[in-house]
C-alpha positions as CSV (number, residue, x, y, z in Angstrom):
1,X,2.0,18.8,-32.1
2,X,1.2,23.1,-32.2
3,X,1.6,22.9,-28.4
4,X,4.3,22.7,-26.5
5,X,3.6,21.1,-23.1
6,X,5.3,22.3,-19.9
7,X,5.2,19.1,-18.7
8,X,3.3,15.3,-19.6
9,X,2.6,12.8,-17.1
10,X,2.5,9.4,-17.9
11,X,0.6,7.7,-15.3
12,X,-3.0,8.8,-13.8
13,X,-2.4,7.0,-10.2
14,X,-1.6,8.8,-6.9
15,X,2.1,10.0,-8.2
16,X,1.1,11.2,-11.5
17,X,-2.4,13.2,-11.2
18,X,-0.4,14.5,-8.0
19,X,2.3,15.9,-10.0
20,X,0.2,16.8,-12.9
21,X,-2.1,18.9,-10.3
22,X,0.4,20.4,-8.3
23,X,2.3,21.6,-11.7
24,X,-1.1,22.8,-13.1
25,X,-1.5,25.1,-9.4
26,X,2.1,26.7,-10.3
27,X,0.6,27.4,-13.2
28,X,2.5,25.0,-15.7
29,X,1.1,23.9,-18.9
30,X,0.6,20.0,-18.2
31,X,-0.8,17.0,-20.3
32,X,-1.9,13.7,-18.5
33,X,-2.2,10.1,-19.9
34,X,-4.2,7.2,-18.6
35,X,-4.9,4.6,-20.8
36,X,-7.3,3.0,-18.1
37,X,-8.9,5.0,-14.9
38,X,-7.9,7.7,-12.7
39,X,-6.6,7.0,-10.1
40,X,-4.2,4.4,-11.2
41,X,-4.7,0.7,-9.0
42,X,-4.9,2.6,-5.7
43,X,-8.2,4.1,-6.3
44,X,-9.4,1.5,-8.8
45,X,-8.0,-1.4,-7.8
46,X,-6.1,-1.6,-4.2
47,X,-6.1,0.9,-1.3
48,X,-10.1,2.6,-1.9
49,X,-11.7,-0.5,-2.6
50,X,-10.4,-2.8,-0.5
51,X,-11.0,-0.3,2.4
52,X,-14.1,-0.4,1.8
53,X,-14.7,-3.8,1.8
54,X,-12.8,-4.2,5.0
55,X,-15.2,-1.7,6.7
56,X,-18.3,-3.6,5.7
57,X,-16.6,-6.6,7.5
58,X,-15.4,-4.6,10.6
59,X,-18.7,-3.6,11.1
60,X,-20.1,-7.1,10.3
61,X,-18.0,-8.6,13.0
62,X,-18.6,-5.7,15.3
63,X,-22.3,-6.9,15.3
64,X,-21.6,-10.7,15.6
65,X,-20.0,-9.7,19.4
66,X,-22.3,-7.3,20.0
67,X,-23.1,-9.2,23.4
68,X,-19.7,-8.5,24.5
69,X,-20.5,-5.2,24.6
70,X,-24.2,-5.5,25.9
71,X,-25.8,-5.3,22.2
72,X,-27.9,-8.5,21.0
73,X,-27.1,-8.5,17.2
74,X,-29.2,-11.8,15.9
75,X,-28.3,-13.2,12.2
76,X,-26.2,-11.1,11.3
77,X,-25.0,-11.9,7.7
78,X,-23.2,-9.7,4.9
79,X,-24.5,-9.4,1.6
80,X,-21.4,-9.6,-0.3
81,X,-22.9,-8.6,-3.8
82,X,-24.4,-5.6,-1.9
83,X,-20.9,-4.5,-0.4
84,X,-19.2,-5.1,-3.9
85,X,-21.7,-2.5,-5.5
86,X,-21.0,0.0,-2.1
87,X,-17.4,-0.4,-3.0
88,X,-18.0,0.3,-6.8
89,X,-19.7,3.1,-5.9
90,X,-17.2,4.9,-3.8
91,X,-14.4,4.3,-6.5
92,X,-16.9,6.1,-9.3
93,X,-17.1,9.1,-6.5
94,X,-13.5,9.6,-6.0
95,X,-12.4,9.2,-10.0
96,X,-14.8,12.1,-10.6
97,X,-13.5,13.6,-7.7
98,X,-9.9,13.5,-8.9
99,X,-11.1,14.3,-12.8
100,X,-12.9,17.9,-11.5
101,X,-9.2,18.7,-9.9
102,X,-7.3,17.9,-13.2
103,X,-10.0,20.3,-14.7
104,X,-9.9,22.7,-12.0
105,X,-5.9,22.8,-12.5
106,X,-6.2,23.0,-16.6
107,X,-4.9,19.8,-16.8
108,X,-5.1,18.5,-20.3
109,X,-6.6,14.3,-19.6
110,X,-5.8,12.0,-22.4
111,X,-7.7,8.6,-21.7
112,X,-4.8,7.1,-24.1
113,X,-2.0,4.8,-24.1
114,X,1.3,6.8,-23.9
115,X,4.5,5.7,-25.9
116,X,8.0,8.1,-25.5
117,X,8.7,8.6,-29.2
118,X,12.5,10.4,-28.7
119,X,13.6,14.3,-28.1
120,X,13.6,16.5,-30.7
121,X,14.7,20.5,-29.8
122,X,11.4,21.8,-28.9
123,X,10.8,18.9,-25.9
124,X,10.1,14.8,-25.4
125,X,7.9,13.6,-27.9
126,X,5.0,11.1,-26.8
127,X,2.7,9.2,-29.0
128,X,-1.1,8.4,-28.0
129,X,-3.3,6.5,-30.4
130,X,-2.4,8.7,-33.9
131,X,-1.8,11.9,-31.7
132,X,2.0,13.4,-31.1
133,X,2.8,15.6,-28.1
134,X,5.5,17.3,-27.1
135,X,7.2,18.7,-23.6
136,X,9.9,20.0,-21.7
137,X,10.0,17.7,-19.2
138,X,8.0,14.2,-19.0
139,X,7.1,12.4,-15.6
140,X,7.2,9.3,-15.6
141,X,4.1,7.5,-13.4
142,X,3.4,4.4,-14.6
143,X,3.0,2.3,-11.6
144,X,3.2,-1.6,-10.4
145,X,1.6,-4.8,-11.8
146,X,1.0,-7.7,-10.0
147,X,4.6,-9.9,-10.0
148,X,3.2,-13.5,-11.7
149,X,5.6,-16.5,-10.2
150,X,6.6,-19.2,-12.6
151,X,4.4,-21.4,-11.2
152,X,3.1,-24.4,-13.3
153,X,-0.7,-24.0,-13.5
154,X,-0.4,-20.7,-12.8
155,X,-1.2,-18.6,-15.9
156,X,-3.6,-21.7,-17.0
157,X,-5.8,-20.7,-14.2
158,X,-5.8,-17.2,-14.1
159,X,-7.1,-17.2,-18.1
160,X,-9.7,-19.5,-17.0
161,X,-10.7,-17.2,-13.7
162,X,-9.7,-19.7,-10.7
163,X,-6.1,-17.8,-10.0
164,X,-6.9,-14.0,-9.1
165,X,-5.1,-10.8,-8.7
166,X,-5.9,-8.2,-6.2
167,X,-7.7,-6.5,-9.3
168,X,-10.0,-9.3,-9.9
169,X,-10.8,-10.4,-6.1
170,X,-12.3,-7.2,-5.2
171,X,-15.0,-7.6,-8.3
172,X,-15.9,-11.8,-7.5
173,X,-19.3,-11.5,-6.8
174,X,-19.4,-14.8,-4.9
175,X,-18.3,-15.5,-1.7
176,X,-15.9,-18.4,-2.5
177,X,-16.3,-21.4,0.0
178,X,-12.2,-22.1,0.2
179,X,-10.1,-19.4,-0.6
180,X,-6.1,-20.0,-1.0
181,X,-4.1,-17.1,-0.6
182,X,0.0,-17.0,-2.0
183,X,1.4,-14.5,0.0
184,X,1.2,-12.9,3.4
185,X,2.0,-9.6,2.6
186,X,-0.2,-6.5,3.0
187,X,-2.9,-7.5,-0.1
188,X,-3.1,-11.4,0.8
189,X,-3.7,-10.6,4.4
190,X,-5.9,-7.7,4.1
191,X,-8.5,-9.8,2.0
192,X,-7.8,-13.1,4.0
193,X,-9.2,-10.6,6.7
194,X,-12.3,-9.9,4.6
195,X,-12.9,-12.8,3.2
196,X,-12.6,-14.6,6.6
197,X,-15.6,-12.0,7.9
198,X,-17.9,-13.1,5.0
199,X,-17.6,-16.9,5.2
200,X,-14.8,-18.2,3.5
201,X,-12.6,-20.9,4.5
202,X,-9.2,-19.0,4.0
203,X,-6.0,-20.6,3.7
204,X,-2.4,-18.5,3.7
205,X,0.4,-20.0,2.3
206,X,3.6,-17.9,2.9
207,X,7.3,-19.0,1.5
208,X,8.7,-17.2,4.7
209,X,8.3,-18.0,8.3
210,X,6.3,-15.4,9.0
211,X,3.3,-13.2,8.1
212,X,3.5,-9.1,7.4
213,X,6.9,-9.2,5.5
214,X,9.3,-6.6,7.1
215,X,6.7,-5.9,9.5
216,X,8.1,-6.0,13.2
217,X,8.1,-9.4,14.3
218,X,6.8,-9.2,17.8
219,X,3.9,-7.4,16.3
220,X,2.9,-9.7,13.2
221,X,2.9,-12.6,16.0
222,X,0.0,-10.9,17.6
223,X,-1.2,-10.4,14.3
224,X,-0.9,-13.9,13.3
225,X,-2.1,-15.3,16.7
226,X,-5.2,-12.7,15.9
227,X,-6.1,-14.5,12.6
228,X,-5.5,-17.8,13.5
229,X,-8.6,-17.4,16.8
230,X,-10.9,-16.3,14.1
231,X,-10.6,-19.2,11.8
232,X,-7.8,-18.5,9.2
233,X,-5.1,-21.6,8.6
234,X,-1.9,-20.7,7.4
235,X,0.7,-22.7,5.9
236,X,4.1,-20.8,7.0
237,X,7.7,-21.6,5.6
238,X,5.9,-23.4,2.0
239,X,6.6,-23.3,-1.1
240,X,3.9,-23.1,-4.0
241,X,5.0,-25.9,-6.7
242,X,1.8,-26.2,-8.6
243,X,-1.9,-24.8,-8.8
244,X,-4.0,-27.5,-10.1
245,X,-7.4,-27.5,-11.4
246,X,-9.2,-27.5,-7.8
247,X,-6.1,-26.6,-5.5
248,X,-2.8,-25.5,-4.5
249,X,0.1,-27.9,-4.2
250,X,3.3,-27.0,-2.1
251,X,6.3,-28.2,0.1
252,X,7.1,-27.4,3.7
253,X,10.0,-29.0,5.7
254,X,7.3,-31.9,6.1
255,X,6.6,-32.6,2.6
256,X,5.0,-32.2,-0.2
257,X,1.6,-31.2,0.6
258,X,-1.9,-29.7,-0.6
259,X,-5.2,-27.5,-0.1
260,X,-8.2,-27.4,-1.9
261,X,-9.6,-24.3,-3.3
262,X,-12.5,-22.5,-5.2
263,X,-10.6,-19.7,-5.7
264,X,-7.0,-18.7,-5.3
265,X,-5.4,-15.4,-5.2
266,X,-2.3,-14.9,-5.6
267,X,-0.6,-11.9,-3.8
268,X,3.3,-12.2,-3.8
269,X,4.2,-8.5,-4.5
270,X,4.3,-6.1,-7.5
271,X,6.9,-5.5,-9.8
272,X,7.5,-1.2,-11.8
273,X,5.6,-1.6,-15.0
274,X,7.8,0.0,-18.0
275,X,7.3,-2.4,-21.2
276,X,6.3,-1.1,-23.7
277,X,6.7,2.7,-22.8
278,X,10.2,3.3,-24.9
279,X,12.2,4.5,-22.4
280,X,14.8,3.4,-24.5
281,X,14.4,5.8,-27.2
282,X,15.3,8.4,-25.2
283,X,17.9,6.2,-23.0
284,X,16.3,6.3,-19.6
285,X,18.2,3.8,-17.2
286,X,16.6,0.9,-15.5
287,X,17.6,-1.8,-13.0
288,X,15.7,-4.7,-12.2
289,X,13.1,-3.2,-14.3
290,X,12.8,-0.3,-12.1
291,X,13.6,3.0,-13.3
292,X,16.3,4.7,-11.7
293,X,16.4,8.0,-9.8
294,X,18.0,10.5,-7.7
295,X,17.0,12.2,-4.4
296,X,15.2,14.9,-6.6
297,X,13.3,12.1,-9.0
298,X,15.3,13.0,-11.6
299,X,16.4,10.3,-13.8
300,X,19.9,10.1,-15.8
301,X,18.0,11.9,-18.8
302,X,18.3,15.7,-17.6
303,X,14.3,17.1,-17.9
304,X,12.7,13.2,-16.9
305,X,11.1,12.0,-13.6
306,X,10.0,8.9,-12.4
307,X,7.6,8.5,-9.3
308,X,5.5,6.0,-7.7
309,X,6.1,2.2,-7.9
310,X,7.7,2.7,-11.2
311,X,10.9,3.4,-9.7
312,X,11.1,0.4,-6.8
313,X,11.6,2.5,-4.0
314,X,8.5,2.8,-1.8
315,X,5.9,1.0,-3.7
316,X,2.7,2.8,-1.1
317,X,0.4,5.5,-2.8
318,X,1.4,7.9,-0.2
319,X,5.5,7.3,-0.7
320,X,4.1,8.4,-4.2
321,X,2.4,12.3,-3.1
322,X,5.6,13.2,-2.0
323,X,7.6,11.9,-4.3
324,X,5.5,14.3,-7.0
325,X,5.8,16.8,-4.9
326,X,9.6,16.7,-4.5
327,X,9.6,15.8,-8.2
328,X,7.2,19.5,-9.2
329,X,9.1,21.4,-6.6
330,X,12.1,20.5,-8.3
331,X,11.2,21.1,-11.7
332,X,10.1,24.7,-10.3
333,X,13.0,25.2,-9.1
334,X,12.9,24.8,-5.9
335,X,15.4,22.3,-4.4
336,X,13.7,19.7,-2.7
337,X,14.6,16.2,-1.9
338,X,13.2,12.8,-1.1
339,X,14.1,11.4,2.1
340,X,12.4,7.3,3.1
341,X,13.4,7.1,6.3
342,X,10.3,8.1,8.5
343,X,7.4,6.3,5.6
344,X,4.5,5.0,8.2
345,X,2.8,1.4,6.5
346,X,-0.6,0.2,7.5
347,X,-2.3,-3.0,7.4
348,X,-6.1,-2.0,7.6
349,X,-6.8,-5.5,9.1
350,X,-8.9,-5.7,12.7
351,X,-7.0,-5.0,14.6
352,X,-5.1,-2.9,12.3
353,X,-1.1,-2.4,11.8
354,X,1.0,0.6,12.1
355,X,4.4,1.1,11.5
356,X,7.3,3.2,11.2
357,X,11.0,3.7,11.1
358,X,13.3,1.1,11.7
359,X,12.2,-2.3,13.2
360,X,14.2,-4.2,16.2
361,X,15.5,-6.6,13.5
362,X,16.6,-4.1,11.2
363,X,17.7,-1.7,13.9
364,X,20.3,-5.0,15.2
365,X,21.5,-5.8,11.7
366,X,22.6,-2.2,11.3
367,X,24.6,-1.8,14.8
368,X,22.5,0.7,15.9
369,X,23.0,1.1,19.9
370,X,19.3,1.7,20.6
371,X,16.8,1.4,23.6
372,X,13.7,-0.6,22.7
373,X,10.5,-0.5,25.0
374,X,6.7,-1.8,24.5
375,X,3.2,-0.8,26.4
376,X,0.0,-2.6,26.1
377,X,-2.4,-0.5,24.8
378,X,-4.5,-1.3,28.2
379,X,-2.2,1.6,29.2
380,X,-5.0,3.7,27.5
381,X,-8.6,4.0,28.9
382,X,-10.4,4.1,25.7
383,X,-8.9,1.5,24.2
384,X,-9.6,-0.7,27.0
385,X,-13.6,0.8,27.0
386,X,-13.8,0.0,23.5
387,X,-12.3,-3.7,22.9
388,X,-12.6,-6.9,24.5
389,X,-9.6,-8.4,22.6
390,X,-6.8,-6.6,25.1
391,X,-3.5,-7.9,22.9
392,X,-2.4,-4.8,21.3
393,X,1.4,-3.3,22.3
394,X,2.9,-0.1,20.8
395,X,6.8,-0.5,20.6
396,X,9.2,2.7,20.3
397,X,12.8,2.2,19.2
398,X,15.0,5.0,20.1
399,X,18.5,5.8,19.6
400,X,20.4,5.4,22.7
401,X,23.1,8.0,22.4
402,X,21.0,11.3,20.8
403,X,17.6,10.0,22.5
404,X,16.0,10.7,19.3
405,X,12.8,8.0,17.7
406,X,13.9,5.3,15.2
407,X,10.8,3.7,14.7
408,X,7.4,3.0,16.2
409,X,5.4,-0.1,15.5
410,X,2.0,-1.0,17.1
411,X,-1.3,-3.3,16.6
412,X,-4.6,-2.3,17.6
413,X,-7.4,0.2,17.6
414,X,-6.9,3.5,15.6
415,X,-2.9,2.6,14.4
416,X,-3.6,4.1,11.2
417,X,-4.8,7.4,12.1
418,X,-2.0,7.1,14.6
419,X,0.6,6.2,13.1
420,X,1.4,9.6,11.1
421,X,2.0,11.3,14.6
422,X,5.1,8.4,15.0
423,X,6.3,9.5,11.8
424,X,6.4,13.2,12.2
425,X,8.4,12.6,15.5
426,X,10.9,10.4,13.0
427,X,11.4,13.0,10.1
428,X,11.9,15.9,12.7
429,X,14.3,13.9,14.9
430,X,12.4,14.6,18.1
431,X,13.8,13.8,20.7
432,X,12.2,11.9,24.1
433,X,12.3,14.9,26.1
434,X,10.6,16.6,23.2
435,X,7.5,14.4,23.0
436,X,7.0,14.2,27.0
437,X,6.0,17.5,26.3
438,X,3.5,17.4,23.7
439,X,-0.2,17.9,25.1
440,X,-1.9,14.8,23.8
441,X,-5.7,14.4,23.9
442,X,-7.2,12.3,26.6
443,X,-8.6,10.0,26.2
444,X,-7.0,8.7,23.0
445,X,-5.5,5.6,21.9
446,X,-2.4,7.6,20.6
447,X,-1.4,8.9,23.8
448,X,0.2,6.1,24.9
449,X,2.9,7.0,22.6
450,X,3.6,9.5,25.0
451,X,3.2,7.7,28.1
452,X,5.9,5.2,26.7
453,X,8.2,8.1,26.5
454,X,8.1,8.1,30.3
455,X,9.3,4.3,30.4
456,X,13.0,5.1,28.6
């Protein structure tokens, strides 16, 4: 405890090697703990990997139509073990990759458990294995666990490996023959999606009436319809009420009903992980398990941040980069603030998902006068050259009185790499008149964003 830390970060994942790094370029004197990789679950255990697992089924099913677009593609299979090792591989290259920043930066790594021992004049004291350290100001980065449901059966099967989280399904070396999903959210649907490709019977159970959560309704229809043409059942509206030995029971307005499974993951949601961290001993406050903060990250202890899923906000990696930065900037003193208003979410399925700003529904509930208008993406040429399935829409909400974008939502081809566009529009209030404007590359996908600006 000689040295007196500028800064420790609790938490290796996107919002804590982010802040640690950014405070390390401003020349701050920074420790970092991770008791397990980093990269926290986004790079070891959610976003990286199950890219690239997705990608090896995009391109699988890309080959199984190949005659639709004049290519003959015979026996086409995917060697699942072999995509499992690809995936392993490109999560080793980017954990190295974010290790040689923290040591270009002179970021001190400690591959340790972190506890918050109290405050003593010098700075926060923090206990790792038998080691004290000490800082002025702590960040707090310890993100999300899986949220576990009550569920009789539940915790019996995932000890005994038949219940999964979306940390063990992306290691299974086996395809499983009938795969239960609970939850249509982001993580059940993006592996229903791969698992579907590779030869699983997938099953979706969902307690609401829809798929995507707050995704736009209009557009996780197509979404659904999408799914449901390539082979995936889903159970919509049902209740899980027990996970037996060899399936999933639950009730729907029907009944009480079941599916059998070899596998089931379960997928409901994540919850801020703080036990064990004592937060208490330096009285950090905390709702719902969450940690609280302010626009600036700061907690109601003067000196400590919280960022990422840890404080229940915006539980996406990149929702986490700026929240670090904000969270640095501020500690550099120079005011910054966090604003959630224009946040794009993707679901990397095929077709993929983009969204935006506010959705219809939400738009409604809030008496917002707004103008709401759709184009199918046949409105652009490439997109039209390069699918045969032709159901992808792009829908722009826009505020009727100050003609400025709420929100944009859209399925299809490229919405992830468009979808940050949407959002910059959003967070700079531009308005209609503004986009028409705006040269956009022909042709593109994207640029039917700006021929829908011609439709209002």
């Amino acid at each position: 405890m000689d040295v007196v830390y500028d800064l420790i970060v609790i938490g290796g994942g996107p919002g804590g090697y982010l802040a640690a790094e950014r405070a390390g370029q401003a020349g701050l004197s920074v420790a970092l703990f991770e008791k397990r990789a980093l990269g926290g679950v986004c790079l070891n255990e959610g976003c990286i990997p199950s890219k690239a697992l997705l990608n090896s089924a995009k391109i699988a099913d890309y080959a199984k139509h190949g005659s639709k677009y004049g290519i003959s593609c015979e026996n086409v299979s995917i060697n699942h073990k072999a995509v499992v090792k690809r995936k392993d591989k490109v999560v080793r290259t980017l954990v190295a990759g974010v290790a040689m920043k923290m040591k270009k930066n002179k970021v001190t790594v400690v591959s340790e458990e972190a506890v918050i021992q109290g405050r003593t004049a010098e700075g926060f004291v923090v206990k790792a294995k038998d080691n004290e350290y000490i800082a002025k100001r702590l960040v707090i980065a310890t993100g999300s666990v899986p949220a576990m449901p009550p569920i009789p059966g539940l915790h019996e099967g995932y000890k005994n490996g038949f219940v999964l989280t979306n940390r063990e399904i992306l290691d299974i070396t086996e395809v499983p023959e009938k795969l239960v999903i609970i939850g249509g959210g982001v993580i059940g649907l993006e592996m229903a999606s791969y698992f579907n490709s590779v030869g699983s019977h997938v099953t979706v159970i969902e307690m609401l009436d829809h798929i995507a959560g707050p995704t736009d309704r209009e557009i996780s229809n197509i979404l659904l319809n999408n799914y449901k043409k390539k082979g995936v059942d889903f159970r919509l509206s049902a209740k899980v009420t027990e996970i037996t030995g060899n399936g999933v029971v639950f009730e729907t307005a029907e009944g009480r009903q079941s599916v059998s499974a070899n596998k089931v993951l379960v997928s409901i949601g994540r919850r801020p992980f703080t036990e064990g961290l004592g937060l208490e001993k330096i009285g950090v406050e905390t709702e719902r398990g969450r940690i609280k903060t302010d626009e600036c990250m700061q907690t109601n202890i003067p000196g400590v941040y919280a960022v990422g899923d840890v404080n229940g906000v915006s539980m996406l990696a990149h929702t986490a980069y700026r929240e670090a930065e904000v969270c640095i900037n501020n500690i550099l003193g120079k005011r910054d603030t966090m604003r959630y208003n224009a946040i794009p979410s993707v679901i990397y399925t095929n077709p993929e998902v983009g969204c935006v700003g506010e959705t219809e529904e939400l738009a409604k509930e809030k008496g917002i006068d707004v103008e709401i208008v759709k184009l199918p993406l046949t409105y652009s040429g490439r997109y039209v050259a390069e699918n045969t399935e032709l159901d992808g829409i792009v829908k722009v909400i826009v505020n009727k009185k100050y003609r400025t974008i709420l929100g944009v939502h859209m399925i299809g081809s490229y919405a992830s790499e468009i979808i940050y566009g949407a959002a910059m529009m959003i967070e700079s209030e531009m308005r209609v008149e503004d986009i028409r404007q705006i040269v956009f590359p022909h042709p593109t996908v994207g640029e039917v964003i700006k021929e829908i600006m011609w439709e209002l």
